[in-house]
N, C-alpha and C positions, 0 to 999 in steps of 0.2 A: 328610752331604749325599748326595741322590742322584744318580750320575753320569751315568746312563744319558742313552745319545740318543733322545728321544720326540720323533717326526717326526708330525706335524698336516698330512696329507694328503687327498688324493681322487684314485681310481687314473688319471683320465682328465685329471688335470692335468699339461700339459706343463713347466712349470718343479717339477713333484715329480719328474718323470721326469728331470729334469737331477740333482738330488739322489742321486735312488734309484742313479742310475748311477753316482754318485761313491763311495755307500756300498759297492757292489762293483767297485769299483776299487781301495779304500782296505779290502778283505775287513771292513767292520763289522759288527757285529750291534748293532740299532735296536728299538725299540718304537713299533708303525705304528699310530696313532690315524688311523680315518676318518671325515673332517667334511666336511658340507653340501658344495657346490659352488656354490650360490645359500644369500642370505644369507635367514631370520637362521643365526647362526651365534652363539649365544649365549656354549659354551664356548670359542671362541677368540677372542671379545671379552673374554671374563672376566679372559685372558690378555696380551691385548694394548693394552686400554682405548678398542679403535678399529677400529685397523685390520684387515683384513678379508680382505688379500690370501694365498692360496695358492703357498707352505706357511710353517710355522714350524716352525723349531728350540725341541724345549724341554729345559736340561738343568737337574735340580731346579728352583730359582724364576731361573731367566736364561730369557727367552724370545727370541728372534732368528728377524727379520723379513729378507725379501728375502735372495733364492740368493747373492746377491753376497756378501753377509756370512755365512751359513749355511756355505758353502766355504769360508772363511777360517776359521773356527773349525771345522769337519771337519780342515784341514789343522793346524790348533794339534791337535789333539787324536792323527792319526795325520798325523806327516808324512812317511813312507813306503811305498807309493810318491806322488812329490811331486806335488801339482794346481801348483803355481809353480816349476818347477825355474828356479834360481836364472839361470842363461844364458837362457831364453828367458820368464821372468815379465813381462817389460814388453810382446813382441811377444805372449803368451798373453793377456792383462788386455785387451790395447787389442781383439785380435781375439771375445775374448769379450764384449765390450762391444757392443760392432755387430750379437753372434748375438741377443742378449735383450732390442735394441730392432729393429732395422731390418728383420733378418731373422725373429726371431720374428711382427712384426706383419704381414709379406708371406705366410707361411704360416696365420697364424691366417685370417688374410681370404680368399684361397686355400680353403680347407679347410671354412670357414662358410661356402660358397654352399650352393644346395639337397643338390645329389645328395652331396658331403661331409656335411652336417648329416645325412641320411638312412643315413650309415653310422659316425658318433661320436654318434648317439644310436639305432642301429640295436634293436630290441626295447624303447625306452621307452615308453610311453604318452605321446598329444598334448600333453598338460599337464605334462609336465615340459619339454619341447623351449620350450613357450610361458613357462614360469616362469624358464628358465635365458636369454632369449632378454631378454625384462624384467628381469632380473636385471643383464646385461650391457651392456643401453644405458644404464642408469643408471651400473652402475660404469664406462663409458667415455664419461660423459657432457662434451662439451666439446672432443675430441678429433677430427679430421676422419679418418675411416675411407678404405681403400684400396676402391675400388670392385675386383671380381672381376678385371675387366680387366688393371688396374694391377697387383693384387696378382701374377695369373699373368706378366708381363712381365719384373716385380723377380722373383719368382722363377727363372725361369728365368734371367734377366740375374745372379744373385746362384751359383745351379748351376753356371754356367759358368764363374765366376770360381773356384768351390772344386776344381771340376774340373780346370781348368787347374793352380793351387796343387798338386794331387795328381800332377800329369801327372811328377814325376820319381820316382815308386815308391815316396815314402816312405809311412810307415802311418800315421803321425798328423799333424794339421796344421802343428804347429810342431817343426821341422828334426827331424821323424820321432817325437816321444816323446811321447808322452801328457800335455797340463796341460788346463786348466781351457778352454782352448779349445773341445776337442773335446766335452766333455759343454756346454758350453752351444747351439753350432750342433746334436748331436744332439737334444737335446727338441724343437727346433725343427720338425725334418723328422720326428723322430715321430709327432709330433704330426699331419701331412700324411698318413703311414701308417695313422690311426686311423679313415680315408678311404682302403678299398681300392679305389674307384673312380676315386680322383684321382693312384692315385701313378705312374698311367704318365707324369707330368711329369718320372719320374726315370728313364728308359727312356733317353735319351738321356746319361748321365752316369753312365756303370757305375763308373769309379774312385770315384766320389762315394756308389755303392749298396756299393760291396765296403768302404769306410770305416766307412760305418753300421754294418753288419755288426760289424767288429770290437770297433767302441764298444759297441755292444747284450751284444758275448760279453762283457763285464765284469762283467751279470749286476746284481743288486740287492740285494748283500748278503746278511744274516742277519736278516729281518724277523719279530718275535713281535707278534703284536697285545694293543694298551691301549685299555679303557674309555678313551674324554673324562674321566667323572666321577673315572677313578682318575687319571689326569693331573694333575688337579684338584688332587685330595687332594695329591699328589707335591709339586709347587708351595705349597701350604699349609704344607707342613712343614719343607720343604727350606731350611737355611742353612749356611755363608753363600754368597753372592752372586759371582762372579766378580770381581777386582780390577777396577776402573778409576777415570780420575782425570778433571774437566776442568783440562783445559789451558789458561795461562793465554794473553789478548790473542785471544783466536777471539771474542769481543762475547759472550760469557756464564759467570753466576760460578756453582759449586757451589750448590746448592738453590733456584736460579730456577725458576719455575712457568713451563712451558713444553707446548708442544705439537708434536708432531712428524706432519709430514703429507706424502705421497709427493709428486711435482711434477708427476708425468705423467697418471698416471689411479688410479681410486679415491683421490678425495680428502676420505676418514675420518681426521681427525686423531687420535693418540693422546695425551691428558695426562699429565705428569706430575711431580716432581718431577727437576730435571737432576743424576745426577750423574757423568756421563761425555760426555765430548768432544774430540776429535781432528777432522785433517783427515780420517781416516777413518771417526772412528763416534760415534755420538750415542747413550748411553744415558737413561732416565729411570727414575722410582720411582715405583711406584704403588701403592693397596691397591684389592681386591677382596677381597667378601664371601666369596668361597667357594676363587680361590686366594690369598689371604693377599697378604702383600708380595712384587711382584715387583719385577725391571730384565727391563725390556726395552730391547733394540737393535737398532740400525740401520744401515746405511750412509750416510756424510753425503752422497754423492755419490746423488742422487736424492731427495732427502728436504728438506722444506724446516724449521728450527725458525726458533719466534715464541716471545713471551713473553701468555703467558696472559694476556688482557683480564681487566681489572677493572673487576667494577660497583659501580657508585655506587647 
């Protein structure tokens, strides 16, 4: 089987920057597959049977969707030093949870008005800015967007809460040591960074720029770049599969045809055969013509599973 971690990224995506920063936190060395940023995106559907979201973990034929669960298996894999140190995992999970929805979405909105867009697509040509721009009201179709206004208020209403949090010298957000916290609020404000025109929003909150800072020196690993197509291949050949079991009494039995589909936005469900499930994580089975059989998973927490309709 092959071990390796092949990370299915695009440099200018903010939840890959949450990752990247974990892998040199965590000193890994990764194989950096770069894909699309607007769909199609054919070899990461090939992988996923769906889904579409930015980034995934691939290791031999186990594919793993959404940061939340990609850290969790980062952490099975090296658990020293710890993204959940065991005394502060509960206050680390809940505060990370807040940075990847409430906070990321105040900065995303923030950052895409004009003069931000004109500096995170700084030297592209008009037709990509308009394809990525189409690309995204669709994947955030259904969703009620922060106007600029709003976005900059929560912003700053949110800078000054982590500011304060910082205000007793310690250097990382939870009681001074580095979890899973801090790299999820950092992509966030990165991401604001990737718009140097915008970030004198953080001109008023030094504790909160000398943090960044620190998270940023962590670095991004040991990254060697992979062909898609050799990815591909890897996944085709690659067995066996990582252990998992479904659990019994959660309303679904081993080898149901199911679909798993995120709740919030981009809603591409993925099919496929179940065969893992917990209160944590939801795997399936699936075959693709070119990567073979995979499992892919998820985090149950965001994700909704259904039992595949049947037609008559």
């Amino acid at each position: 089987m092959n071990d390796e971690l092949i990370f299915h990224h695009y440099p200018g995506s903010p939840f890959s920057e949450k990752v990247r920063l974990v892998f040199g936190f965590k000193h890994l060395a990764w194989r950096s597959v770069h894909i699309p940023a607007v769909m199609p995106k054919p070899d990461v559907v090939a992988l996923t049977g769906g889904y579409r979201r930015t980034p995934v973990l691939q290791i031999g034929s186990d594919i793993y969707c959404d940061t939340a669960l990609i850290c969790r298996v980062l952490e099975r894999r090296a658990p020293e030093p710890a993204l959940y140190p065991v005394e502060t995992a509960g206050t680390a999970q809940m505060l990370a949870q807040w940075a990847d929805s409430a906070l990321f979405w105040s900065c995303s909105a923030y950052t895409m008005q004009p003069a931000g867009i004109a500096g995170v697509f700084a030297g592209q040509p008009p037709e990509v800015v308009k394809a990525f721009a189409a690309d995204r009201a669709l994947f955030t179709a259904g969703m009620r967007r922060q106007s600029v206004a709003d976005a900059t208020a929560a912003l700053h209403t949110y800078c000054g809460w982590l500011e304060t949090h910082l205000g007793d010298g310690r250097d990382f957000l939870v009681r001074g040591t580095p979890s899973i916290a801090d790299f999820s609020v950092a992509h966030c404000l990165w991401f604001v960074h990737r718009a140097p025109a915008l970030t004198t929003i953080f001109d008023t909150y030094p504790r909160l720029s000398a943090w960044l800072q620190r998270v940023r020196g962590f670095g991004q690993g040991h990254p060697t770049p992979l062909d898609s197509g050799e990815a591909l291949a890897i996944a085709a050949t690659s067995t066996p599969w990582a252990e998992v079991a479904v659990e019994p009494g959660l309303g679904f039995a081993a080898g149901d045809a199911v679909t798993v589909t995120p709740t919030d936005y981009g809603f591409d469900p993925s099919p496929g055969r179940l065969v893992g499930l917990s209160n944590e994580q939801v795997s399936i089975e699936r075959w693709d013509e070119r990567a073979g059989t995979v499992h892919v998973h998820f985090p149950r927490i965001g994700f909704q599973i259904k039992a595949q309709e049947t037609r008559t």
